[in-house]
C-alpha positions in Angstrom: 38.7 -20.2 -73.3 37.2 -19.9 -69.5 35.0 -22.7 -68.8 31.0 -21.9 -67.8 30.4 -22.2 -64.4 27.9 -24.3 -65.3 30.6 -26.8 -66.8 32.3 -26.9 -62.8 29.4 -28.9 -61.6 28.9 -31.4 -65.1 32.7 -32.7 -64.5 33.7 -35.6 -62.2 36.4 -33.8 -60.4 33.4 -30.5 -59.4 30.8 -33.4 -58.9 33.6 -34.9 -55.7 34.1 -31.3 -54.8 30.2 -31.2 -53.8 29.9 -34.7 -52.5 32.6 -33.7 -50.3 31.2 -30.8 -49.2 27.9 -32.4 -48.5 28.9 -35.2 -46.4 31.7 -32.8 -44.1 28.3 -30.3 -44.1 26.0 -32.8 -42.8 29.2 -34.2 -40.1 29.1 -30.9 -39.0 25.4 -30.4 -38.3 25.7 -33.9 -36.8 28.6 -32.5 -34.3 26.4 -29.1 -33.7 23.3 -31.0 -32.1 25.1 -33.6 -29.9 27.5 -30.5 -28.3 24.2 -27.8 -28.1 23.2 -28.9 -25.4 26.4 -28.8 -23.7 26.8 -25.1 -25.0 23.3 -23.9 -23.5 24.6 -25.7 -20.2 27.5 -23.7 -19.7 29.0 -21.1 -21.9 26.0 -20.0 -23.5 24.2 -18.8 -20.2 26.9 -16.9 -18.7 26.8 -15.0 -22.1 23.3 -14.5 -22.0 23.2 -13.3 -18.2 26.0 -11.0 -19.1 25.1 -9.4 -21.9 21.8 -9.3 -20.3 23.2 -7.2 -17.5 25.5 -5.6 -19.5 22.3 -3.7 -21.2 20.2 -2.9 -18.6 23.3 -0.7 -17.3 24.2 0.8 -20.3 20.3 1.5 -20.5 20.6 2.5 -16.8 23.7 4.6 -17.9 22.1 6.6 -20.4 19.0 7.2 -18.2 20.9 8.7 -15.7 23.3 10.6 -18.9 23.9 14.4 -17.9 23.2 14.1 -14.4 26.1 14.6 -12.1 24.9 13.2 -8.4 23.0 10.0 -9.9 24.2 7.0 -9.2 26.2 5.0 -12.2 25.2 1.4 -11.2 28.7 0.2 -13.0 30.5 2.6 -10.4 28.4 1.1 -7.6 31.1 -1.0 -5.1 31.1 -4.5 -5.1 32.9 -5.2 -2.0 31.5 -6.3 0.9 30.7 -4.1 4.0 31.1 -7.2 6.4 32.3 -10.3 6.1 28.6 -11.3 7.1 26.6 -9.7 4.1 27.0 -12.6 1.9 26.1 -15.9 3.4 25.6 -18.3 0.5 27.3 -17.7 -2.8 26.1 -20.5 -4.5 22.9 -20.0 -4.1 20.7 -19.2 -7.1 18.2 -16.2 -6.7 16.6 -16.6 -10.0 13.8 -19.3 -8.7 11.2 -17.5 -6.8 9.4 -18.8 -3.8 6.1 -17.0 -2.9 6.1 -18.1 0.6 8.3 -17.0 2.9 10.9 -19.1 4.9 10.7 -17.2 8.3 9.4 -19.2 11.0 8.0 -18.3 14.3 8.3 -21.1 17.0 6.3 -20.3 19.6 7.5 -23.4 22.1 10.8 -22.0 22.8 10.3 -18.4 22.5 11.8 -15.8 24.9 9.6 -15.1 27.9 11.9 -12.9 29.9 10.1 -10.3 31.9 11.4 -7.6 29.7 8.9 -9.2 27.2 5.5 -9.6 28.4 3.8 -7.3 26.1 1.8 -10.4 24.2 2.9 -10.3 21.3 4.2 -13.8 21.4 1.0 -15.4 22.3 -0.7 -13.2 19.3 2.2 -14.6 17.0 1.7 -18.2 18.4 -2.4 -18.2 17.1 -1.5 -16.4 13.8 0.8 -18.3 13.1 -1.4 -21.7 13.8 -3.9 -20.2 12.0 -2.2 -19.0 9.1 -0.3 -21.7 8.1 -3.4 -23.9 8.3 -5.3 -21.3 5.5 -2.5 -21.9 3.3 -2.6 -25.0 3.2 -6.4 -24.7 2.4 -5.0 -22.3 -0.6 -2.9 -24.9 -1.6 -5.2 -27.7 -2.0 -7.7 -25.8 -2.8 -5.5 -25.3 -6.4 -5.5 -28.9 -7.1 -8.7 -29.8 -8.0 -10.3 -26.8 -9.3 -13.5 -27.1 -7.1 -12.9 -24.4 -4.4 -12.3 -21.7 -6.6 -15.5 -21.9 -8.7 -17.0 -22.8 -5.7 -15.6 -19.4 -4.2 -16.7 -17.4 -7.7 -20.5 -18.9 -6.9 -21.2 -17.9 -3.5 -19.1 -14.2 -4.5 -21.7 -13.6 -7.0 -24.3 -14.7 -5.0 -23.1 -13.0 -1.8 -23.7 -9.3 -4.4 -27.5 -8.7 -3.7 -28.8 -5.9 -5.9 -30.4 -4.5 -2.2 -30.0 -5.3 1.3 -32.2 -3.6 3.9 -32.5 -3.4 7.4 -35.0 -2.4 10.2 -34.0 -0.4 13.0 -34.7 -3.3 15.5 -32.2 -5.5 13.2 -29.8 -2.5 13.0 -29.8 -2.1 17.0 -29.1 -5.9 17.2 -26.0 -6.6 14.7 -24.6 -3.8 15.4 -23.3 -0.2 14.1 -22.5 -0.9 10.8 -24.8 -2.5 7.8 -23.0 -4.8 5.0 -22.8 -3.6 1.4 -21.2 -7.1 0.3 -20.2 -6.1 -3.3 -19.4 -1.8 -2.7 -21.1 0.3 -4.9 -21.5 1.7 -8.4 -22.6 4.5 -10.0 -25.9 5.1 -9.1 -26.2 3.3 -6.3 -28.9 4.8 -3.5 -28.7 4.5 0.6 -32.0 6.1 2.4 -31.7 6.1 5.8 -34.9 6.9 8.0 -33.6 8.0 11.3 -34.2 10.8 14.2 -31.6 12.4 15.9 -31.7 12.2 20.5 -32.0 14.7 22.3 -28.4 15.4 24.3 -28.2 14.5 27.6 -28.3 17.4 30.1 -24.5 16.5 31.5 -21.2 18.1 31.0 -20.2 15.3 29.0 -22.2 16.2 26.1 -21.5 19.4 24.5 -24.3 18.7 21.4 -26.4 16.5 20.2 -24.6 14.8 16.9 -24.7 11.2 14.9 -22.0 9.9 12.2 -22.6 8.5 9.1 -19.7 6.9 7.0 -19.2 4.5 4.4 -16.7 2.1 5.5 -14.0 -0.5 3.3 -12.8 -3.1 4.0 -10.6 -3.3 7.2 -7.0 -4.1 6.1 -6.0 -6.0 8.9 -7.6 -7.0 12.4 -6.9 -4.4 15.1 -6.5 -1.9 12.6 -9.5 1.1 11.7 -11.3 0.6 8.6 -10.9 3.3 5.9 -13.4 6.0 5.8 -14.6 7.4 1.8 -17.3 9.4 3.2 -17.4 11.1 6.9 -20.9 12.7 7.0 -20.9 14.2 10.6 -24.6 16.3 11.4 -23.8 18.8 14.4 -26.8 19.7 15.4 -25.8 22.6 17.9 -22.3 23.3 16.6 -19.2 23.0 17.8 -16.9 26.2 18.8 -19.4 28.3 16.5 -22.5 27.3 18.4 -23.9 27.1 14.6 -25.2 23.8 13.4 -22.7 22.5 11.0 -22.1 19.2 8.8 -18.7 18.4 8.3 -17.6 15.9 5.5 -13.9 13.9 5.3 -12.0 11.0 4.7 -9.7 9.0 6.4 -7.0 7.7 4.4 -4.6 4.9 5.5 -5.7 6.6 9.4 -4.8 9.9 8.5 -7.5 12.2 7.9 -7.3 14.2 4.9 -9.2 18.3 4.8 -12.8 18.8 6.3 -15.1 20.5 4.2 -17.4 22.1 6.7 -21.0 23.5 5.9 -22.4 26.1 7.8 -25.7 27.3 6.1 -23.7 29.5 4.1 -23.9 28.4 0.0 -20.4 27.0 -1.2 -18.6 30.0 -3.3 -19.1 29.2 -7.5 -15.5 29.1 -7.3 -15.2 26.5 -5.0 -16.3 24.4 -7.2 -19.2 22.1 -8.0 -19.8 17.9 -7.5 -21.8 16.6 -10.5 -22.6 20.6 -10.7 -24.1 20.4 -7.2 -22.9 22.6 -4.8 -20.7 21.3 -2.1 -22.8 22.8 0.4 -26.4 24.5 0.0 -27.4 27.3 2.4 -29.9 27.5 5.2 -31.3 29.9 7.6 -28.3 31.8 9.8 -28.8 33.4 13.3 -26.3 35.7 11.7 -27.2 37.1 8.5 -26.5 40.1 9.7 -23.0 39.9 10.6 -20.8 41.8 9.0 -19.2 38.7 7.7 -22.2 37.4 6.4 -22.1 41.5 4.3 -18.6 40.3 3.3 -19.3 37.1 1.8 -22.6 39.1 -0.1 -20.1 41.9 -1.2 -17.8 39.4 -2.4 -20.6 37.2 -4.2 -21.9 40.2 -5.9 -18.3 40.9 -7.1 -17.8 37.8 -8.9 -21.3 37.8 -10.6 -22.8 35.5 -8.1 -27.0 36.4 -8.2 -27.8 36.6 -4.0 -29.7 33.7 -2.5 -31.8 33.8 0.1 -32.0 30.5 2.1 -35.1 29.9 3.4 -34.8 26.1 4.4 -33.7 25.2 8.5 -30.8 23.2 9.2 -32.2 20.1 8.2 -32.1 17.7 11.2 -33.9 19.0 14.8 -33.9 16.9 18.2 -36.8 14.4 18.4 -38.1 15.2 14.5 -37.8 12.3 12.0 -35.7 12.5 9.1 -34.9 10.8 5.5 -31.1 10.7 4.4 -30.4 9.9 1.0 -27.1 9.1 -0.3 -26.1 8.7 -3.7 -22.8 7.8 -5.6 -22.1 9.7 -8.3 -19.7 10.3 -10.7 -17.6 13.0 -9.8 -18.6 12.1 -5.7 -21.3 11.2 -3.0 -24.5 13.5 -2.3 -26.8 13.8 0.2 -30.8 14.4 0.1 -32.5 14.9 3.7 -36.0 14.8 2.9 -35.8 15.1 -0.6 -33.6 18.3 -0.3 -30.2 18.6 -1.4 -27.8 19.6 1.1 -23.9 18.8 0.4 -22.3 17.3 -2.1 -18.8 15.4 -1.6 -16.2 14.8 -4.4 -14.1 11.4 -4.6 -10.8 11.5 -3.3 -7.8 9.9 -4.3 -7.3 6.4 -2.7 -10.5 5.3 -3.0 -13.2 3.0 -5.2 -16.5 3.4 -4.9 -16.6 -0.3 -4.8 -14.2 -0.1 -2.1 -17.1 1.2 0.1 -18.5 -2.4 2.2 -20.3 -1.2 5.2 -22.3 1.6 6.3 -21.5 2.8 9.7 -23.9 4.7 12.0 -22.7 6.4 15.2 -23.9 8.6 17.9 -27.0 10.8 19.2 -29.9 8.7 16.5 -32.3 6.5 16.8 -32.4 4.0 13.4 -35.9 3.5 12.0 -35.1 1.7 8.8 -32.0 1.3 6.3 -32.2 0.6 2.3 -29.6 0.2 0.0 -30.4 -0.3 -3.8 -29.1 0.0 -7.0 -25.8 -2.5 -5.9 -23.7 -4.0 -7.9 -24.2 -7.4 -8.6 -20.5 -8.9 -9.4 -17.2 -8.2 -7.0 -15.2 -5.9 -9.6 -12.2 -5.3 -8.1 -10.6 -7.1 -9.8 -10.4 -4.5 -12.5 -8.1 -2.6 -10.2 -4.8 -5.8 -11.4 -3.5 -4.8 -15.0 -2.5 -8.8 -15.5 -0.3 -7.5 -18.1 3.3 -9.4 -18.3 5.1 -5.9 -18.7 4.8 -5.3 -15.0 6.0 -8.9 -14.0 8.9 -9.0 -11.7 12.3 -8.7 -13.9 14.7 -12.3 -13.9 17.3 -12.0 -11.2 20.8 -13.5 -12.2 22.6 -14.6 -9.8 23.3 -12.5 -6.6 24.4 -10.5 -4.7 22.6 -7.3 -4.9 23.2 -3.3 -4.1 19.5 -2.9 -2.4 16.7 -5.2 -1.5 13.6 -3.1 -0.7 10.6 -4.8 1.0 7.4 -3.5 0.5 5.0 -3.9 3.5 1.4 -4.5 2.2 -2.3 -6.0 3.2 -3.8 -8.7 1.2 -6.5 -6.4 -0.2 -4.3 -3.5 -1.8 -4.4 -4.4 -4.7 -5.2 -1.2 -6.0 -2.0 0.1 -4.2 0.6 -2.7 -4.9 -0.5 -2.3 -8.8 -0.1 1.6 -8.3 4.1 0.4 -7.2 4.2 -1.8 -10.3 3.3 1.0 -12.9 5.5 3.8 -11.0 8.7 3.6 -8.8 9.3 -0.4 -9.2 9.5 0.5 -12.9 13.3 2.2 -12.7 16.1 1.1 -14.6 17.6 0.2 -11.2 14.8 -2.1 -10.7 14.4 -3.6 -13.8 18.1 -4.5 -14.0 18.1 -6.1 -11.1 20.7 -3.6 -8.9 17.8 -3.2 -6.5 15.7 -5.8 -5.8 11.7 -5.0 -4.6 9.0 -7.3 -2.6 6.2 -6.9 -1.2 5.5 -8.5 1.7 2.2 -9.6 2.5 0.3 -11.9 5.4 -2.7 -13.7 4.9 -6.4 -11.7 5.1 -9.1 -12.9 7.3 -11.2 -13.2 4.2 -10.8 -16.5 2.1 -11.7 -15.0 -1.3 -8.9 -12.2 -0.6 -6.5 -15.1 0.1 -7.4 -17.1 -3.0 -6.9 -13.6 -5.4 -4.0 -12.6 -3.3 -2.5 -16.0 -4.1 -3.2 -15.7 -8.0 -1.3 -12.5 -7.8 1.3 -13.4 -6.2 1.9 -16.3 -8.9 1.3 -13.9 -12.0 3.6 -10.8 -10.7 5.8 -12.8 -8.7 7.2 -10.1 -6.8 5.1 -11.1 -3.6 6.6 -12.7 -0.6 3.3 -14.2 1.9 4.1 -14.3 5.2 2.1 -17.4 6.6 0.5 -15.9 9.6 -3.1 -13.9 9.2 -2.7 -10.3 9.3 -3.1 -8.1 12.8 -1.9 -4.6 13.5 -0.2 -5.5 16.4 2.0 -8.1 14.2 3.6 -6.4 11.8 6.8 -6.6 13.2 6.7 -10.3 11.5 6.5 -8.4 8.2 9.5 -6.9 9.3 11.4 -9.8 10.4 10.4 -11.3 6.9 11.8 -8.4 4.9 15.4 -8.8 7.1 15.2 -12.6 6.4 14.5 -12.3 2.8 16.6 -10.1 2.3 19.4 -11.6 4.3 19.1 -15.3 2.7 17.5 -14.7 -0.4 19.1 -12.2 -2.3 21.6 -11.5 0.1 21.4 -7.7 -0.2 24.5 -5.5 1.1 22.1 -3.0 2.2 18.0 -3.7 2.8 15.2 -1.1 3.2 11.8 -1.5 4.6 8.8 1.4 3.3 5.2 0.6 2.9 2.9 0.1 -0.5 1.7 3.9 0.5 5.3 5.0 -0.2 7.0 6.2 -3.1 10.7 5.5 -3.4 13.1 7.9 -5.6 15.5 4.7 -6.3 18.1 6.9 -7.1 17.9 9.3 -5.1 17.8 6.5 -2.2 21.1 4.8 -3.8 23.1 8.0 -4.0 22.5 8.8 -0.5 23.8 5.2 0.8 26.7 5.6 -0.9 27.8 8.3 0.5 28.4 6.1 3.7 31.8 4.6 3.7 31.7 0.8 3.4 33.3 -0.2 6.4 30.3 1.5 8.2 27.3 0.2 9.9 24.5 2.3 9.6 20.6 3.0 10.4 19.2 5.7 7.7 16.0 7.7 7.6 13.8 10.1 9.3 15.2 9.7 12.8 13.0 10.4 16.1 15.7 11.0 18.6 12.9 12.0 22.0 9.9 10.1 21.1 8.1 9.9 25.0 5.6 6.4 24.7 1.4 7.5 24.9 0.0 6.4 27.6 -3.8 6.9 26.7 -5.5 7.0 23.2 -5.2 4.6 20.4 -1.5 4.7 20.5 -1.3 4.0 24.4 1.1 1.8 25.6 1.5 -0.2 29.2 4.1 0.5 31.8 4.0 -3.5 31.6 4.7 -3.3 27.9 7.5 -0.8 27.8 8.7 1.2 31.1 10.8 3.6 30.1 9.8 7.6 30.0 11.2 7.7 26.1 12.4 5.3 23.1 15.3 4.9 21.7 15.8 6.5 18.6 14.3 5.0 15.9 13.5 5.8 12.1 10.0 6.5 11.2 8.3 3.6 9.7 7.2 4.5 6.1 10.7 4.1 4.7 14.1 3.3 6.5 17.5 1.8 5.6 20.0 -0.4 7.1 23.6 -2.4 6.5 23.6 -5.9 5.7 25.5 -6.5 9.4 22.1 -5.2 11.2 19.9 -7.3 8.6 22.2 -9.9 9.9 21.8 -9.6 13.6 18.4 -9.1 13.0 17.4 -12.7 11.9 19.8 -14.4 13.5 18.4 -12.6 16.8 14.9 -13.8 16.0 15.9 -17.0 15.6 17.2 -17.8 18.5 14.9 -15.9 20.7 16.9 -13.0 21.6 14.5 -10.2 19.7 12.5 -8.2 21.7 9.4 -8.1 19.8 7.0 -4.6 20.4 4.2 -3.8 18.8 5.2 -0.7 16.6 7.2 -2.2 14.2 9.6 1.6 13.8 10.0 1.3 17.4 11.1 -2.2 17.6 13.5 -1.3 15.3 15.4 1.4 17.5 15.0 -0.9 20.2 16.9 -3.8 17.9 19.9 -1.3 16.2 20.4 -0.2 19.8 20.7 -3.7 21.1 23.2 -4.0 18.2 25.2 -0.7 19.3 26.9 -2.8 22.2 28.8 -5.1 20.2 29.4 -2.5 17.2 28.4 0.8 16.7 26.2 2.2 14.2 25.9 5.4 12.8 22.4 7.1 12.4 21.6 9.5 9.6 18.9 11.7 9.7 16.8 13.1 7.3 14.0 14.9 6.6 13.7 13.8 2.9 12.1 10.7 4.1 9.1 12.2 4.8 6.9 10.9 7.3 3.4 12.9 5.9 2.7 13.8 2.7 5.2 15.0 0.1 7.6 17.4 0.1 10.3 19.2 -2.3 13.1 17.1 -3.0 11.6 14.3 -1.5 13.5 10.9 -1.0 10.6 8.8 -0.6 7.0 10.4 0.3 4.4 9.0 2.4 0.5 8.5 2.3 0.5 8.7 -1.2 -2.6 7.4 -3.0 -2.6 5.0 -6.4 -3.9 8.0 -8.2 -0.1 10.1 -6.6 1.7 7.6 -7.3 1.2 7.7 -11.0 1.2 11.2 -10.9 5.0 11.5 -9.0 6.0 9.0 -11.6 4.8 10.4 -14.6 6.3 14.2 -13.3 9.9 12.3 -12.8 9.6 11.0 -16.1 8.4 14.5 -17.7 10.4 16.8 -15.8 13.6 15.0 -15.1 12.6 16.2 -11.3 11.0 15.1 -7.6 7.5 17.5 -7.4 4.7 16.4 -5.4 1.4 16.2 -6.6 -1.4 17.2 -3.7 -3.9 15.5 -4.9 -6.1 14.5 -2.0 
């Protein structure tokens, strides 16, 4: 008869069995907990790291599934183009500093004659001065007092109104603070009366500017414009009066709407249903293409309006401007008429818009703005969310290091980067590495945000010198160093936060270079002649030569590690020629490096210097709102198309 199992555990011999058990059980767990520590020390990481990487590629891998000329980041060569490209292999990559190591010392810098452009002396007072702000930042952490301290005077630096006579106006200058932006609903009256021109060859027509202004990114650098309101009173080439309306987006103006007394088309759309431009009376209403534009009216069911208002602003005749922010975009009252209407573009806030800038053939009676926000809110524009935090990096070396010059105050657009491009597989599995790289802002609240940022994301690099236009060839030093001795990158790419980067696209095209080669990749100017006058104007004393060398323009270019290399180490001992335009001191550099090795330039068109264009490798000048939009159309489509937004 077959015992119960029951019976097993009642009889001495099962009742040993278990005590057995238990005790070599509880040796066991015993052994576990002193060696687990050992295990997560050694073996147990490189697992973890490996497996880790070995996911993101097959998740990279079946991305990229069915498509013949994307890169496979397991297929991407490991060997070394130089035997410089890797300086420190045992180096860990995986703990991020926010600060950048590159140092400018100013005692001992080059002051050949070949360099006498100033740029050293610039460097020299940024430099003093930046590092002393961070270390405000820094101690300013500590103790908690200086930010709540900063919080108080921001909101009480946000008036609901500010005002100003014309006496104070004429006295501080052209351009009246809005501290906080605007909002929606916000109103702007300006009481004014245009000059009469001067009777001299120099002035074609009497005309005034108004504009509403951001924040200037860096010193030395123009401010954006969201709003371009420019009253002609006599015309221009037309001899009509006109009003012409723009933007000017990271210094590129974007497409004038121009009124003209004629009423905007109903298919041209409407601003907060306002028409873009209302009508007024026309020395030419009888022109036959003032019968066209009836004719075609008539056709489309548009009723015929007769305008029976004047252009609204006359020599010597005071006037009242009202300008208000509205939902769809800004419009524009004189005398308590409306006269245009202009609709938001992409790349701008209305709480982006600080200062109201007057210009021009007017006399200021009075300025009043009301109806301001009372809080800083951009703020809103950071999604602190941790899903676009900067991946873990292993250990290196990596394919690609991509540094991503910025301001201190785009947020808008560094968040824009984070949500699109920076989200590819190729990114997030740490194949190509992205930074941006950032100096400090003149403003201290900018720094102190900038700073929280930069420790949330952690995929910011600050550059400890304040911010100038004429310096940003430090930011481009930084990205060489960083990416040089921090990640030690085989190949390292420079584009700005206004740039949108087709990582794969950008990868293929590298490696269709053989690796032994040194090269300099992107949209090449071969016969670029320096300006002499105008904003871009250039000294004989700064550079003498009747052309540059050719260099890549500077929204997105790539070079080999060995250039990266002779780049810093250059730098650092004084033998970089520093120059003002950042692209152009980088022609200057890889041609310096042509005498000891040749490189090979590869142009191409893909990298586009303006705008967007089909195929694109990375486009240019693209707003937050474009960038989402080329994203989400890679995603959906499986293809590059460019979206015009602006």
């Amino acid at each position: 008869m077959k015992r119960g199992k029951l019976d097993l555990f009642q009889s001495p011999s099962g009742q040993r069995s278990i005590q057995t058990l238990v005790v070599v059980g509880f040796l066991y767990l015993v052994m576990m907990t002193l060696e687990l520590p050992f295990v997560f020390d050694s073996g147990f990481t490189a697992v973890t790291q490996e497996s880790s990487r070995s996911f993101s590629v097959q998740r990279t891998e079946e991305e990229f599934k069915g498509k013949k000329e994307l890169i496979r980041p397991e297929k991407i060569p490991l060997e070394p183009r130089n035997q410089t490209w890797y300086s420190n292999p045992e180096r860990r990559v995986s703990e991020f500093k926010p600060l950048s190591s590159m140092n400018f010392d100013s005692i001992s810098v080059n002051n050949s004659s070949s360099n006498v452009s100033g740029i050293e002396s610039w460097a020299k007072e940024a430099f003093e001065v930046g590092r002393k702000t961070w270390e405000e930042i820094q101690r300013g952490k500590s103790p908690g007092v200086r930010e709540n301290a900063i919080e108080k005077n921001r909101n009480e630096s946000c008036p609901i109104s500010v005002s100003l006579s014309g006496f104070e106006f004429l006295e501080k200058g052209p351009i009246m603070e809005l501290p906080c932006g605007l909002k929606l609903g916000s109103l702007i009256t300006i009481v004014g009366k245009p000059r009469v021109a001067k009777d001299d060859k120099n002035a074609v027509v009497s005309q005034f500017v108004v504009e509403l202004q951001g924040l200037r990114d860096v010193d030395g650098e123009d401010p954006p414009r969201m709003l371009h309101f420019n009253p002609r009173l006599k015309g221009d080439a037309s001899g009509e009066p006109v009003i012409e309306q723009n933007t000017r987006y990271r210094m590129q103006w974007g497409t004038a709407i121009r009124c003209d007394g004629r009423k905007s088309y109903f298919i041209e759309g409407t601003v907060d249903g306002q028409a873009r431009c209302e009508g007024w009376i026309r020395n030419d209403t009888n022109s036959e293409e003032s019968k066209i534009r009836l004719w075609l009216n008539q056709l489309i069911g548009q009723t015929k309006e007769t305008a029976v208002w004047p252009y609204p602003f006359a020599e010597g005749k005071l006037f009242v401007l009202t300008l208000r922010a509205g939902v769809e975009g800004y419009h524009v009252d004189i005398d308590g008429r409306h006269v245009s209407s202009f609709p938001h573009r992409a790349g701008f806030t209305i709480e982006d818009a600080t200062g109201l800038f007057l210009k021009g053939d007017i006399d200021v009676h009075s300025i009043f703005a009301t109806s301001l926000p009372t809080s800083q809110i951009s703020h809103r524009r950071l999604d602190m969310s941790s899903r676009w935090k900067a991946p873990p990096l292993p250990n290196g070396p990596f394919e690609l290091f991509i540094g991503i010059m910025s301001a201190g105050n785009h947020f808008a657009s560094r968040m824009a980067v984070r949500r699109s491009w920076m989200q590819h597989s190729l990114i997030q599995s740490s194949v190509v590495v992205a930074r941006f790289f950032v100096a400090l802002h003149a403003k201290k609240e900018v720094n102190v945000e900038l700073k929280k940022e930069a420790d949330f994301f952690g995929d910011i690099v600050i550059v400890p010198y304040i911010d100038n236009y004429n310096l940003l060839v430090l930011k481009t030093v930084a990205i060489f160093e960083y990416g040089v001795r921090a990640v030690s990158a085989k190949y390292v790419m420079k584009c700005d936060d206004d740039t949108f980067v087709r990582v794969d696209a950008v990868m293929n095209e590298i490696n269709k270079v053989p690796a032994s080669k040194s090269f300099y990749l992107g949209n090449i100017n071969y016969y670029h002649k320096p300006f002499r006058f105008g904003k871009w104007a250039v000294t004989y004393e700064e550079y003498a030569g009747d052309k540059y060398p050719p260099f890549a323009n500077g929204p997105a270019y790539i070079v080999s590690s060995d250039i990266s290399q002779f780049i810093v180490s250059g730098f650092e001992k004084h033998k970089l020629r520093l120059f003002k335009m950042e692209d152009v001191s980088m022609g200057m550099w890889v041609e310096q490096f042509n005498s000891s090795r040749p490189a090979e330039y590869i142009h191409s068109l893909k990298f586009c210097q303006v705008g967007c264009t089909e195929d694109y490798f990375t486009a240019h000048y693209q707003s937050p709102g474009q960038m989402m939009c080329l994203w989400k159309r890679l995603q959906d489509q499986g293809r590059p198309q460019c979206c015009n937004m602006r």
